[in-house]
C-alpha positions as CSV (number, residue, x, y, z in Angstrom):
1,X,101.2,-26.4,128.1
2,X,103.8,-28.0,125.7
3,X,107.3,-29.3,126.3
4,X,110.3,-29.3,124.5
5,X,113.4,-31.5,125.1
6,X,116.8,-31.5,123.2
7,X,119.3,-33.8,124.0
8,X,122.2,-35.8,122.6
9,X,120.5,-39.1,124.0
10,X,118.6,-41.5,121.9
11,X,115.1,-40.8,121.5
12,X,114.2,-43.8,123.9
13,X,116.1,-42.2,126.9
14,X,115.0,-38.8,126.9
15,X,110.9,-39.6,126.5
16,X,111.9,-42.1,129.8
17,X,113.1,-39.2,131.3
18,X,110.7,-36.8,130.8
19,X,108.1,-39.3,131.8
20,X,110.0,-39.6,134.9
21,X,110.2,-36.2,135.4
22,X,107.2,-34.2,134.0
23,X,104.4,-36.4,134.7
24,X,103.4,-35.6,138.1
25,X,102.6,-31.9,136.4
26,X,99.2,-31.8,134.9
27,X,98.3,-29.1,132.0
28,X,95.6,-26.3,132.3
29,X,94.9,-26.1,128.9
30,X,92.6,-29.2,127.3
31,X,94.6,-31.9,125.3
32,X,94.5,-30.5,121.7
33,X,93.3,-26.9,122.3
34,X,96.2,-25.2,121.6
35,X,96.3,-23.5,117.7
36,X,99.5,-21.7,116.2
37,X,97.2,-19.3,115.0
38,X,96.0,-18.3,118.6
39,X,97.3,-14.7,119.7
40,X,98.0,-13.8,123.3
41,X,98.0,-10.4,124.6
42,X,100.8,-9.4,127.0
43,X,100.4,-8.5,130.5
44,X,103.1,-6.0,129.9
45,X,101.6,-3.9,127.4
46,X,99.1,-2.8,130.2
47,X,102.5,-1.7,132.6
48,X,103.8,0.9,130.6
49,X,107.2,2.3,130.8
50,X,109.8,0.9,134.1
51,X,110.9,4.7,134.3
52,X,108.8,7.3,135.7
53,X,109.0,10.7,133.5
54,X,110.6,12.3,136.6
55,X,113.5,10.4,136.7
56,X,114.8,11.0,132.7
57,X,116.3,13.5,131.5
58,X,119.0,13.6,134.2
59,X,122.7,13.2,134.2
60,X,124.4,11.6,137.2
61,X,128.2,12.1,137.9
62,X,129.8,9.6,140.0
63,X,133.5,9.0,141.1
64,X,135.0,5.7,140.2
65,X,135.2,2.9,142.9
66,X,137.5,0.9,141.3
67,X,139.7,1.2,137.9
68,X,137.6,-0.7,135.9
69,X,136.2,1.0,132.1
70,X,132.8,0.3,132.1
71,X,129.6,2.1,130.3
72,X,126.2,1.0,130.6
73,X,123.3,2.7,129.1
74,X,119.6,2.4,129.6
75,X,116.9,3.9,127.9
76,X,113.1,3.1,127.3
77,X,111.2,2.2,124.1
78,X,107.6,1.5,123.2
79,X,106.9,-1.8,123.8
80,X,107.6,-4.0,120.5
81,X,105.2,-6.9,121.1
82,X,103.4,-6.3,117.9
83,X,106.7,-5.7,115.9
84,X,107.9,-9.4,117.2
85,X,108.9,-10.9,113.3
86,X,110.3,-7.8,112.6
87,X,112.7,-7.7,115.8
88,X,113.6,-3.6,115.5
89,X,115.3,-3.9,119.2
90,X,117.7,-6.4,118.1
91,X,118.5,-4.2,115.1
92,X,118.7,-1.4,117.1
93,X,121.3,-3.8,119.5
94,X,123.3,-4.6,116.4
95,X,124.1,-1.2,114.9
96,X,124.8,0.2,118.6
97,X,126.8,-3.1,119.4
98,X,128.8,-3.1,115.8
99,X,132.6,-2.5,116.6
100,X,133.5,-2.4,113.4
101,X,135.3,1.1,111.7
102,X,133.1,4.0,112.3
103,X,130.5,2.5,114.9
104,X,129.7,3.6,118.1
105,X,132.0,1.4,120.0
């Protein structure tokens, strides 16, 4: 388990604090035995897809409840775990989120 702590405090202060905080929390993992070269598999590659296959492919019509111009769109993507560095969902987010001339928006 590892910790992280940014703050605008001297140095002094915040290691005080966390010591004051943190140190009643004990670590599963033994001192030293964490690598940045270790890999972890996701729990949620096993999961699959939130949407069933039954319930795509369907268009909904509502009536308005209030005057209020509002679109929100959902769809589903193979999970991207292994494409982490390369980040194609946030790519995908910035071309679709773009408000520039000619996007989307």
């Amino acid at each position: 388990m590892r910790l992280v702590v940014m703050g605008g405090y001297p140095l002094d202060y915040l290691q005080k604090q966390v010591i004051k905080c943190f140190s009643d929390i004990r670590s599963k993992d033994a001192l030293g035995s964490y690598s940045w070269d270790q890999t972890n598999e996701s729990p949620m590659k096993s999961y699959g897809f939130p949407m069933a296959k039954s319930s795509l492919h369907r268009i909904f019509y509502m009536a308005p409840v209030r005057d209020k111009h509002a679109l929100a769109i959902t769809w589903q993507i193979p999970p991207q775990i292994d494409n982490w560095k390369a980040k194609p969902c946030d790519y995908l987010a910035h071309l679709i989120g773009h408000e520039g001339k000619g996007s989307l928006l």
